[in-house]
MDTraj code that builds the backbone (N, CA, C; nanometers):
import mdtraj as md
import numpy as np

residues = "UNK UNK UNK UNK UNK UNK UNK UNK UNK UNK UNK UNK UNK UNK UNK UNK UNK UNK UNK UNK UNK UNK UNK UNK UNK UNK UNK UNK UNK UNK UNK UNK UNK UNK UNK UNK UNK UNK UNK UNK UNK UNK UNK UNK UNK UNK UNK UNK UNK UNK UNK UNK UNK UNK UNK UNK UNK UNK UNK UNK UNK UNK UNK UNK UNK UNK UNK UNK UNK UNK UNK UNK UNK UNK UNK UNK UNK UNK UNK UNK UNK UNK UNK UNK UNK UNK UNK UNK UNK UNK UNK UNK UNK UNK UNK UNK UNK UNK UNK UNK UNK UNK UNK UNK UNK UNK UNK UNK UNK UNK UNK UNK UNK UNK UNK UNK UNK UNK UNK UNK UNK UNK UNK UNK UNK UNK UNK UNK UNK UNK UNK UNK UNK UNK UNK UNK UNK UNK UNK UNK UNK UNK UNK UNK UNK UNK UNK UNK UNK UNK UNK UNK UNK UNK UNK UNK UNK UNK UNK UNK UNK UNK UNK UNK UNK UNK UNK UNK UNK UNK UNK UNK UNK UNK UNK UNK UNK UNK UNK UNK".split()
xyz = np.array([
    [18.9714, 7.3928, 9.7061],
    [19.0502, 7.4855, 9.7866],
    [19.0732, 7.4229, 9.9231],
    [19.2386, 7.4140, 9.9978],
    [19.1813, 7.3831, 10.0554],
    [19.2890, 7.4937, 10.2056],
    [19.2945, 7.4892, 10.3237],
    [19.3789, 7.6518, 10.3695],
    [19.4096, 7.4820, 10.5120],
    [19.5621, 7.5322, 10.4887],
    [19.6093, 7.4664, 10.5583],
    [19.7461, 7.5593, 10.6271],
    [19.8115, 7.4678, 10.7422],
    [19.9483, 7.5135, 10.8087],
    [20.0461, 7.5583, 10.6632],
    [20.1569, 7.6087, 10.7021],
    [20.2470, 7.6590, 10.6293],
    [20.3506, 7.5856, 10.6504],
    [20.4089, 7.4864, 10.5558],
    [20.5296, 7.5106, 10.5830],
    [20.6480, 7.5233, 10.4573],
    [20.7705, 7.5040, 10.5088],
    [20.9194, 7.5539, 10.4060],
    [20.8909, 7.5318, 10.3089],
    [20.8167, 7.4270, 10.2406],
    [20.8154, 7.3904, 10.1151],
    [20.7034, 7.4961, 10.0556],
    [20.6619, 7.5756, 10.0741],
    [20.6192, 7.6924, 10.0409],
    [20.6528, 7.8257, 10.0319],
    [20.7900, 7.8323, 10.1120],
    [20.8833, 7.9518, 10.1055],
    [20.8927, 7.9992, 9.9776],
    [20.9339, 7.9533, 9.8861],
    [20.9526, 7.9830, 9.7592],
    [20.8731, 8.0839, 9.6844],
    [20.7153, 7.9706, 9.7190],
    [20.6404, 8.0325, 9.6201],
    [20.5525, 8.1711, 9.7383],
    [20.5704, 8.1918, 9.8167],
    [20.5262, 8.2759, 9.9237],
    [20.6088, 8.4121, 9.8917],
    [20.7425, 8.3882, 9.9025],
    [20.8524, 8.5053, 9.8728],
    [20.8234, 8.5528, 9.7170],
    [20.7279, 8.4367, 9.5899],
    [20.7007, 8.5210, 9.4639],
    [20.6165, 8.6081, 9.5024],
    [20.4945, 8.5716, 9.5916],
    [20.3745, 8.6017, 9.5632],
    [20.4328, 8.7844, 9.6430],
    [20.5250, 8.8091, 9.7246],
    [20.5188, 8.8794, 9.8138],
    [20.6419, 8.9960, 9.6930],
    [20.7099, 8.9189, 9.6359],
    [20.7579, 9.0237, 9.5186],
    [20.6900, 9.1055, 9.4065],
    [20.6002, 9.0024, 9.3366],
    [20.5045, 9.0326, 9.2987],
    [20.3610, 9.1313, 9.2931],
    [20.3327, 9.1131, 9.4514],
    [20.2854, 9.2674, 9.5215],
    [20.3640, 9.4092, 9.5023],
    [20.4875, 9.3668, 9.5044],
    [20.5920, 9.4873, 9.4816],
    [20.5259, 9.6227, 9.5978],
    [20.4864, 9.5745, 9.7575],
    [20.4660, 9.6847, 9.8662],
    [20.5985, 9.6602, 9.8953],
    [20.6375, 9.7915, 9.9445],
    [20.7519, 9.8355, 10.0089],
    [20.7990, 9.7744, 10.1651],
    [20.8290, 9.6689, 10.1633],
    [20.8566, 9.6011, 10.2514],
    [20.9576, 9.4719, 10.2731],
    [21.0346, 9.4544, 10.3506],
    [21.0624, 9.3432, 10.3408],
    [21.0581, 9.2023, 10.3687],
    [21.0692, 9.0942, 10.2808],
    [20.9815, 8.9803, 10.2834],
    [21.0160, 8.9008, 10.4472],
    [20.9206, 8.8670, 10.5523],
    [20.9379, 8.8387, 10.6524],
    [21.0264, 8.7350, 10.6719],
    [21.1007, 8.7123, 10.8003],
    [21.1459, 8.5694, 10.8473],
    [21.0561, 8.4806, 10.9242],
    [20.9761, 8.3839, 10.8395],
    [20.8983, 8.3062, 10.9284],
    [20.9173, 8.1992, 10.9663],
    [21.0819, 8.2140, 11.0035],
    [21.0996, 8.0910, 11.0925],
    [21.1052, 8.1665, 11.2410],
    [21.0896, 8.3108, 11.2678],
    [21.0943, 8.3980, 11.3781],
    [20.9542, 8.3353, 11.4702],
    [21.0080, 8.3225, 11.5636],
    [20.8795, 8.2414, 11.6632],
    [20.7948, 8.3673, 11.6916],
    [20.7997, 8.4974, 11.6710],
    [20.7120, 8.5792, 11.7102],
    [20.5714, 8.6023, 11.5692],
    [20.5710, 8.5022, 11.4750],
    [20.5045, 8.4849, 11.3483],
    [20.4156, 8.3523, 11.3930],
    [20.2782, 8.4016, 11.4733],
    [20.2163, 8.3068, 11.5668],
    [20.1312, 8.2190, 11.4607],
    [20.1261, 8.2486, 11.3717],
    [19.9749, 8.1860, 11.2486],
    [20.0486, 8.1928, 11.1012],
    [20.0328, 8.1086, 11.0608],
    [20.0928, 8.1113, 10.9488],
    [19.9922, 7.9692, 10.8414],
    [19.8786, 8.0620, 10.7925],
    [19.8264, 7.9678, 10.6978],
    [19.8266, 7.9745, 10.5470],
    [19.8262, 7.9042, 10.4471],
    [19.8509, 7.8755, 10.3318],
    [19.6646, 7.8198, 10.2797],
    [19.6436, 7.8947, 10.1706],
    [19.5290, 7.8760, 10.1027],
    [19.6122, 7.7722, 9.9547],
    [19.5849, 7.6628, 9.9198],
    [19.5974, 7.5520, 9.8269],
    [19.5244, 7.5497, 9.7172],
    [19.4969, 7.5798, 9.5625],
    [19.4244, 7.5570, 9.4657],
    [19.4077, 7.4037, 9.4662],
    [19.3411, 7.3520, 9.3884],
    [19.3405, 7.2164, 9.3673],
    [19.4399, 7.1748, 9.2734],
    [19.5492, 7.2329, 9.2221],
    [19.6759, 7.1622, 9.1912],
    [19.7383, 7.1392, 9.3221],
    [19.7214, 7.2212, 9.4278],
    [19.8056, 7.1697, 9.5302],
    [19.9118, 7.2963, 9.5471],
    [19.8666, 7.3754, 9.4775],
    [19.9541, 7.4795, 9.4671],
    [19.9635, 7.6049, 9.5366],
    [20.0757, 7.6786, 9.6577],
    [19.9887, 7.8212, 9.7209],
    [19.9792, 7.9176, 9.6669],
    [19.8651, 7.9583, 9.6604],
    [19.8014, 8.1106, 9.6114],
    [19.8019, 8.1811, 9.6889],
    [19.7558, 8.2027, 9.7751],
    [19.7726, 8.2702, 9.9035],
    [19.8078, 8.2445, 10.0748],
    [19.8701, 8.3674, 10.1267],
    [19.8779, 8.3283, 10.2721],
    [19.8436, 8.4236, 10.3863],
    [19.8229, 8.4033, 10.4952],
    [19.7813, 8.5316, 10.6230],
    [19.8981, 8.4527, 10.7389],
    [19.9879, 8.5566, 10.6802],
    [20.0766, 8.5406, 10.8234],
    [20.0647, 8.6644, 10.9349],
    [20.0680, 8.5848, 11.0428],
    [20.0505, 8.7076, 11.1563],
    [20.1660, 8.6681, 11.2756],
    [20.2290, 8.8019, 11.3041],
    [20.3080, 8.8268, 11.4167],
    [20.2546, 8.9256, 11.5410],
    [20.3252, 8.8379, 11.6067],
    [20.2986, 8.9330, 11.7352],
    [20.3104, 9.0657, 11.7263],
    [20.2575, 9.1525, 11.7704],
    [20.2881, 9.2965, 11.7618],
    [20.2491, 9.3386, 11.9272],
    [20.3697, 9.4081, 11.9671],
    [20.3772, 9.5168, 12.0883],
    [20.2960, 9.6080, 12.0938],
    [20.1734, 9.6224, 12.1978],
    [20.1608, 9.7252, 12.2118],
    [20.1770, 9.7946, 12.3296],
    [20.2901, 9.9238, 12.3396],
    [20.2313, 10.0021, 12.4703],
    [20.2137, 10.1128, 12.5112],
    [20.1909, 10.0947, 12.6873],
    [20.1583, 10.2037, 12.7708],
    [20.2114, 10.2421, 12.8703],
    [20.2006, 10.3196, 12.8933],
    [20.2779, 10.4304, 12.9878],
    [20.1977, 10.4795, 13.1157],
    [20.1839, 10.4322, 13.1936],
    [20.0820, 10.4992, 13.3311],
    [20.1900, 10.5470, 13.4254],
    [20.1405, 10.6678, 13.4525],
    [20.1970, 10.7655, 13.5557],
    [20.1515, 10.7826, 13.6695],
    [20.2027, 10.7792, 13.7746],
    [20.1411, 10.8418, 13.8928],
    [20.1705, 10.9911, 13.9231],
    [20.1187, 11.0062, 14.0344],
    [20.1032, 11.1895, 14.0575],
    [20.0259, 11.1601, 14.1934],
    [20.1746, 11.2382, 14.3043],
    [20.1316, 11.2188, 14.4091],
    [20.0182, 11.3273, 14.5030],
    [19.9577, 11.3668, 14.3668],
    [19.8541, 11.4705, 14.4832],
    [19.7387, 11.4579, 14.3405],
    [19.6457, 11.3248, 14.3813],
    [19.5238, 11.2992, 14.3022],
    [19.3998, 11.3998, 14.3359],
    [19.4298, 11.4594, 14.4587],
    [19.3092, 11.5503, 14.4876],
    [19.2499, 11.6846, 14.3991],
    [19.3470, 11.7213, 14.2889],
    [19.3050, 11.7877, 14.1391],
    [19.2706, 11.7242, 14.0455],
    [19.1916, 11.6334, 14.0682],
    [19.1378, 11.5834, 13.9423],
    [19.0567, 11.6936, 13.8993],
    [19.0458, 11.7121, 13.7225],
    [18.9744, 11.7901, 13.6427],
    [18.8635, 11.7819, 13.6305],
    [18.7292, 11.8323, 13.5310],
    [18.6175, 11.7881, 13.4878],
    [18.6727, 11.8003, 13.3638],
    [18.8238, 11.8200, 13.2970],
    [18.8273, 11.8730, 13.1735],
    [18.8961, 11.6929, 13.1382],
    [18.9543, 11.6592, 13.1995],
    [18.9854, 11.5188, 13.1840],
    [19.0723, 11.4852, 13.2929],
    [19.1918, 11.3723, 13.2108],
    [19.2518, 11.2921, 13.3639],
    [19.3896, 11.3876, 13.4231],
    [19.3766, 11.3536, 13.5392],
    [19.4648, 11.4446, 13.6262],
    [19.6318, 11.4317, 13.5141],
    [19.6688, 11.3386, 13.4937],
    [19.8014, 11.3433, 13.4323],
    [19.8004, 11.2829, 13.2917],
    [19.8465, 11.4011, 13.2043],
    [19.8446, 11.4500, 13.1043],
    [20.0002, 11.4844, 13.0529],
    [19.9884, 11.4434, 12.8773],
    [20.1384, 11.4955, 12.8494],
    [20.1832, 11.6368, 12.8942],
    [20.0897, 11.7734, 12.8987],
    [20.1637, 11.8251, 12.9382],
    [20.2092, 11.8785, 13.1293],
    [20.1295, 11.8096, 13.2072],
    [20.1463, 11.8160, 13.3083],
    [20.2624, 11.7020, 13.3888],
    [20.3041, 11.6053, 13.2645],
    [20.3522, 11.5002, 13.2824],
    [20.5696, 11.6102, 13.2669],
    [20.5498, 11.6995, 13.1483],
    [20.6806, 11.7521, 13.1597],
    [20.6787, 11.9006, 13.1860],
    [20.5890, 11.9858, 13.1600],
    [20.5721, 12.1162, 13.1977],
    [20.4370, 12.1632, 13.2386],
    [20.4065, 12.2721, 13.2691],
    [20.2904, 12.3256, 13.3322],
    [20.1820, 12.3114, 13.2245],
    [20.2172, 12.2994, 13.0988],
    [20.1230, 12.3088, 13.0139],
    [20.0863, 12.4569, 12.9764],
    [20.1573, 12.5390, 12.9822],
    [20.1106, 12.6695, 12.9534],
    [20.0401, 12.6874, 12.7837],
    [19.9271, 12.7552, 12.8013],
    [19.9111, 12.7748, 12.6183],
    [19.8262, 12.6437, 12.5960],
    [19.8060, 12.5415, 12.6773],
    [19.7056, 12.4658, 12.6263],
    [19.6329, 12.4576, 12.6744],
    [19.5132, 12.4656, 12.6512],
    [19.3703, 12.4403, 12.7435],
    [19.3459, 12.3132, 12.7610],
    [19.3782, 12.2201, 12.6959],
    [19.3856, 12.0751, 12.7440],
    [19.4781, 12.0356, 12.8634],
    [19.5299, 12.1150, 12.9011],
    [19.6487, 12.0489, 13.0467],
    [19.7260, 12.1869, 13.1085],
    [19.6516, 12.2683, 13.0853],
    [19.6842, 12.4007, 13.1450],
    [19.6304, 12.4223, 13.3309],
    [19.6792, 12.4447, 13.4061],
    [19.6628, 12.4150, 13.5754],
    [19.6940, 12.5430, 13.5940],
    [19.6621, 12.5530, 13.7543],
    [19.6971, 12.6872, 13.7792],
    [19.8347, 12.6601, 13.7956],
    [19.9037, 12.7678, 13.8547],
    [20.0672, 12.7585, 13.8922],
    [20.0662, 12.8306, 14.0253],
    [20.1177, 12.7678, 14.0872],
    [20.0639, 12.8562, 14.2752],
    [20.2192, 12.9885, 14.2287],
    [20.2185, 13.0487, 14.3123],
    [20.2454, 13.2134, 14.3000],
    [20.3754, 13.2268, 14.4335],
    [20.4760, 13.2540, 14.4020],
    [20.5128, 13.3222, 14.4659],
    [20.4880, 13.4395, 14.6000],
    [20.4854, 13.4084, 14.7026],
    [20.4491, 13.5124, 14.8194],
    [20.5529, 13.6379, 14.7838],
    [20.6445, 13.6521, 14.7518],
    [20.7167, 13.7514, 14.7907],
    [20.7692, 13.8448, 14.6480],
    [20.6957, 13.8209, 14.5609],
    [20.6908, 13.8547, 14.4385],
    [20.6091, 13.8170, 14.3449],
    [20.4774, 13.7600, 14.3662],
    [20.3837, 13.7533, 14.3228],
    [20.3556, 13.6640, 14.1312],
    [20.4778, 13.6638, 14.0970],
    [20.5242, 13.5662, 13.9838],
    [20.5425, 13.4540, 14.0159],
    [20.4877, 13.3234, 13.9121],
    [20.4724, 13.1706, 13.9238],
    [20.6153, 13.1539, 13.9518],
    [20.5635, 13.0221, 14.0668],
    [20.6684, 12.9713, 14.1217],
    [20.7117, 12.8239, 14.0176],
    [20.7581, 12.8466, 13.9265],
    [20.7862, 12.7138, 13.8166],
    [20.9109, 12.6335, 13.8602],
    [20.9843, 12.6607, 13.9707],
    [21.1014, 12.5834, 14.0055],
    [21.0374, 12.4723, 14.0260],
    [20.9425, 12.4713, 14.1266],
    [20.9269, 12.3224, 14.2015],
    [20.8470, 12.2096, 14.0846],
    [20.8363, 12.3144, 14.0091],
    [20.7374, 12.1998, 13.8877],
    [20.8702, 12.1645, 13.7772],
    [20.9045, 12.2620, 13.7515],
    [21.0361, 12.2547, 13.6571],
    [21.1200, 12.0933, 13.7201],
    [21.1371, 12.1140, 13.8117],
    [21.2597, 11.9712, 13.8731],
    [21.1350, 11.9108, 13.8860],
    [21.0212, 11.8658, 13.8940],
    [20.9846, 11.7400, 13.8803],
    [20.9487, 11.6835, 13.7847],
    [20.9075, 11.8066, 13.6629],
    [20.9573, 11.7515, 13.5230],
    [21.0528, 11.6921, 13.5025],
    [21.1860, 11.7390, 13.5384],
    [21.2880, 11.6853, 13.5373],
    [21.2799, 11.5649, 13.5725],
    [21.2345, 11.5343, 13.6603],
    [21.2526, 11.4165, 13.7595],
    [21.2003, 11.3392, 13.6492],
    [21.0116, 11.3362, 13.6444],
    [20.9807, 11.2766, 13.5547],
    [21.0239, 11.2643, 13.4171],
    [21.0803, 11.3404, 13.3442],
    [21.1428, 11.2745, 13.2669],
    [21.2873, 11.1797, 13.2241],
    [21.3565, 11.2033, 13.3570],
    [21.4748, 11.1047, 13.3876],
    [21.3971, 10.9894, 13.4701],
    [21.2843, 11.0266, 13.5028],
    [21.2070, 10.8475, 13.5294],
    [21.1936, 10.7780, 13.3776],
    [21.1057, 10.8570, 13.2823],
    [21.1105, 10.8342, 13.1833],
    [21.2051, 10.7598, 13.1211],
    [21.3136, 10.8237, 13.0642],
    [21.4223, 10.7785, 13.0088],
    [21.4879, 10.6444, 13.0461],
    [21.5003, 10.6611, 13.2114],
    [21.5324, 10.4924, 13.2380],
    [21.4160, 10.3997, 13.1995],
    [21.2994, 10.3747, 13.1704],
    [21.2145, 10.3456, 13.1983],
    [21.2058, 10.2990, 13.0766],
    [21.2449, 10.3908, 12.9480],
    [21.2180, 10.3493, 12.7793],
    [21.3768, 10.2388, 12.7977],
    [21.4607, 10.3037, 12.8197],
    [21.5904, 10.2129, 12.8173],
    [21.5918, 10.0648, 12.8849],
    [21.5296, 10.0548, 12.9949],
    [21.4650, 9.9211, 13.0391],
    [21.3860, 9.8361, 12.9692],
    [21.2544, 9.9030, 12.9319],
    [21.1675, 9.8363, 12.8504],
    [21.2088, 9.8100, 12.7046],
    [21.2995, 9.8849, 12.6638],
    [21.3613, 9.8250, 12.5123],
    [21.4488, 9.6691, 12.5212],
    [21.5318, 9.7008, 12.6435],
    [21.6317, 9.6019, 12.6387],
    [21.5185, 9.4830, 12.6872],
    [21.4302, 9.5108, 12.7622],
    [21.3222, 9.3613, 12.8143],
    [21.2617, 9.2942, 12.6841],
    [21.2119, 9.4042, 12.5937],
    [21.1562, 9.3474, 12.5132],
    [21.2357, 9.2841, 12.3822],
    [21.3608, 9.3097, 12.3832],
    [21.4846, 9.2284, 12.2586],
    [21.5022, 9.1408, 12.3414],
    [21.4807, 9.1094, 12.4729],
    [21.5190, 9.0151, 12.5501],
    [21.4123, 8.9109, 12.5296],
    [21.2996, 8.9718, 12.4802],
    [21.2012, 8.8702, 12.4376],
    [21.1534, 8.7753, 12.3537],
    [21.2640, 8.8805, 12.2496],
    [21.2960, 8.8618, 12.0810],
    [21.1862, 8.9122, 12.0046],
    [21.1174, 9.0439, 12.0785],
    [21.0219, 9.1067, 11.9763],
    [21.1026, 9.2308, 11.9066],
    [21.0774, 9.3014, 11.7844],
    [21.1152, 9.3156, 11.6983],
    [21.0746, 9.5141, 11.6729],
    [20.9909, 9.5257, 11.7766],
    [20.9607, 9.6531, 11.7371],
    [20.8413, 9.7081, 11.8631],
    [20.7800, 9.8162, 11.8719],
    [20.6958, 9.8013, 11.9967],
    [20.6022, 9.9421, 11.8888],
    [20.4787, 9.9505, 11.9665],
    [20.3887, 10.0381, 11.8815],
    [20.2944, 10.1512, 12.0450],
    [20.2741, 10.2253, 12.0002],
    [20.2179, 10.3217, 12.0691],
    [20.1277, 10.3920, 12.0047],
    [20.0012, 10.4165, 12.0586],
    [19.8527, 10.4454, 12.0282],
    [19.8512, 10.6018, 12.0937],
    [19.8487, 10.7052, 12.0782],
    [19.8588, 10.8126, 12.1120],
    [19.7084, 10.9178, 12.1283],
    [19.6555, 10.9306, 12.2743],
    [19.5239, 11.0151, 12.2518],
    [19.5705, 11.1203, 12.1486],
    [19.4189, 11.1550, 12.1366],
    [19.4394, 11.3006, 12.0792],
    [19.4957, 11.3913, 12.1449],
    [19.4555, 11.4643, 12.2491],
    [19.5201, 11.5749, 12.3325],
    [19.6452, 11.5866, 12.3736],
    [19.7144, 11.4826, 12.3595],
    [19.8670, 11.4736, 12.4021],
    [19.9419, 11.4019, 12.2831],
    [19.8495, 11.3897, 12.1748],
    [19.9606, 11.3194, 12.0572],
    [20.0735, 11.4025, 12.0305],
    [20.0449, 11.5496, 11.9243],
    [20.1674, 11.6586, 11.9230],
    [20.2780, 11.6667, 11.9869],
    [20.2498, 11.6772, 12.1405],
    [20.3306, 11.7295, 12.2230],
    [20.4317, 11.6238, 12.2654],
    [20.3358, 11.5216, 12.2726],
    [20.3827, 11.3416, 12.3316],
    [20.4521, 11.3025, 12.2738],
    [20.4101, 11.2959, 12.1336],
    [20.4973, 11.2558, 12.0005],
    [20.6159, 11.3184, 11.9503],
    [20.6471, 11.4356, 12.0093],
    [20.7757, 11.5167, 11.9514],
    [20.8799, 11.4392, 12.0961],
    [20.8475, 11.4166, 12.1762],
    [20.8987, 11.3268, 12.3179],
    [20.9310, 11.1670, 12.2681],
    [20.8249, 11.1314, 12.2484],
    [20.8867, 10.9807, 12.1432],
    [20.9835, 10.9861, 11.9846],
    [20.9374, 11.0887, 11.9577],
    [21.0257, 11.0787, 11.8324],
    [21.1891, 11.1217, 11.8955],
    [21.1728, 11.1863, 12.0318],
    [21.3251, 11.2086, 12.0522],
    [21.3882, 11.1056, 12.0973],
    [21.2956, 11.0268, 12.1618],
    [21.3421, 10.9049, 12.2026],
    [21.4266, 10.7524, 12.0594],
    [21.3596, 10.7946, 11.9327],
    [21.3674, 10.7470, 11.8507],
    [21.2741, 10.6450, 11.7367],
    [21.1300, 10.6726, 11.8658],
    [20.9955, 10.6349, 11.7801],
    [20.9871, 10.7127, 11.6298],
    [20.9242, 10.6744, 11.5446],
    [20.9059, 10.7200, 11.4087],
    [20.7233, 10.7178, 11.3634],
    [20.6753, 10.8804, 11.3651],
    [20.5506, 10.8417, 11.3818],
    [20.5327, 10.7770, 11.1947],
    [20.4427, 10.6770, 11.2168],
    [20.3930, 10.5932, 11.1205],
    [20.2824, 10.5560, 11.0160],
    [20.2826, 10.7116, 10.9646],
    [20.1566, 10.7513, 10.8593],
    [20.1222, 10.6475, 10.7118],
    [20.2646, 10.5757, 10.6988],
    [20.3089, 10.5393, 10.5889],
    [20.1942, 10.3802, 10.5264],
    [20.1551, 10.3922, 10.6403],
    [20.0096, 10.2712, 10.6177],
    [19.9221, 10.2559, 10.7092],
    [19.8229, 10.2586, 10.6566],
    [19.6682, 10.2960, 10.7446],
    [19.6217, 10.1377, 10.7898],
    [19.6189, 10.1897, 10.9845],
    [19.6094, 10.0877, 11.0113],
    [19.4563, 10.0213, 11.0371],
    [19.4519, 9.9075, 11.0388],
    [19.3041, 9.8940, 11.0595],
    [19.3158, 9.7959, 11.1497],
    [19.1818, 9.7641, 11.2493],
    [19.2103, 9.6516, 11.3951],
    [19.0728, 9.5575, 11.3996],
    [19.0877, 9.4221, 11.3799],
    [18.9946, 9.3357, 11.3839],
    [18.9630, 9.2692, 11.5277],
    [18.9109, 9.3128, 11.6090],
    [18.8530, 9.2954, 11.7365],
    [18.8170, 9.1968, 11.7195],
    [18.8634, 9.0373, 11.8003],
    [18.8359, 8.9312, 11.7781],
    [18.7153, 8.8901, 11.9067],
    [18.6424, 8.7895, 11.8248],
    [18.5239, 8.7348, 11.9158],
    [18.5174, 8.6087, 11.9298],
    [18.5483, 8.5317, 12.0109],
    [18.5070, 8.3725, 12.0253],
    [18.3639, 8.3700, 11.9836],
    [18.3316, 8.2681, 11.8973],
    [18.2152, 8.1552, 11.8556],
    [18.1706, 8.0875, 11.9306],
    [18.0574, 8.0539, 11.8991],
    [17.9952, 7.9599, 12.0760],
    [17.9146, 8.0104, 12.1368],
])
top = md.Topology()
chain = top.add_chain()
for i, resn in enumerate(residues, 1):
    res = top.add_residue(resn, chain, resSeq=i)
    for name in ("N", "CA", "C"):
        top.add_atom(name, md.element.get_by_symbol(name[0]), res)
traj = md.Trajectory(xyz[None], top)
């Protein structure tokens, strides 16, 4: 056996082995420079049996500011999906007070309402930027890790954006360790 580089002259038999699996996918382009590893396992005919190709994969994040840090919670972090577009009403995970009206004694939601607003037309430029940076990079797709407490709410916000949440294969993550 012996696991060596990959190259063209293995296309062939790489694209059987990957039909053959018959997973719902389609067979990669690995002449795409974002396909960082590309090794080939050899029987002793000389022949490939197997391969581990790996591409880059995007991952990201989103950090917000919030110009009045002096409410930090004990329940968690000051900015939260729903404090990020509405008051959070109805959730105990990101539910705040709402200061009150003097002259009628009902929440004053204007001034929070337009900075939702705000923040989410920060937002929007912000996904529209980072898409075009990253085709500018020639990556191929971008991925987002979602807490618990703000997945639901967060996620109906990315899916409008045009994210697709991604149940369809269970992912698993090999935390790498240098030797030595």
């Amino acid at each position: 056996m012996l696991i060596r580089e990959y190259t063209p002259g293995d296309l062939d038999a790489l694209r059987r082995m990957h039909t053959r699996q018959g997973f719902d996918y389609a067979f990669p382009d690995l002449a795409d420079p974002i396909f960082v590893s590309k090794l080939v396992v050899e029987d002793d005919d000389g022949r490939a049996v197997m391969a581990s190709l790996a591409r880059v994969t995007c991952e990201m994040y989103l950090l917000v500011g919030r110009e009045d840090n002096s409410r930090l919670s004990s329940r968690g972090p000051a900015v939260t999906e729903g404090s990020f577009f509405d008051d959070g009403a109805g959730d105990p995970n990101t539910q705040r007070e709402i200061p009150r009206c003097a002259r009628n004694d009902k929440p004053d939601t204007r001034g929070r309402a337009a900075k939702a607003q705000a923040r989410w037309a920060q937002l929007l430029a912000l996904h529209a930027a980072g898409e075009r940076d990253l085709l500018a990079r020639g990556l191929d797709d971008a991925h987002a890790w979602l807490p618990p407490p703000i997945a639901r709410r967060f996620g109906r916000r990315l899916e409008a954006l045009g994210w697709v949440r991604d149940d369809a294969w269970t992912p698993y993550c090999n935390r790498l360790k240098a030797s030595g």
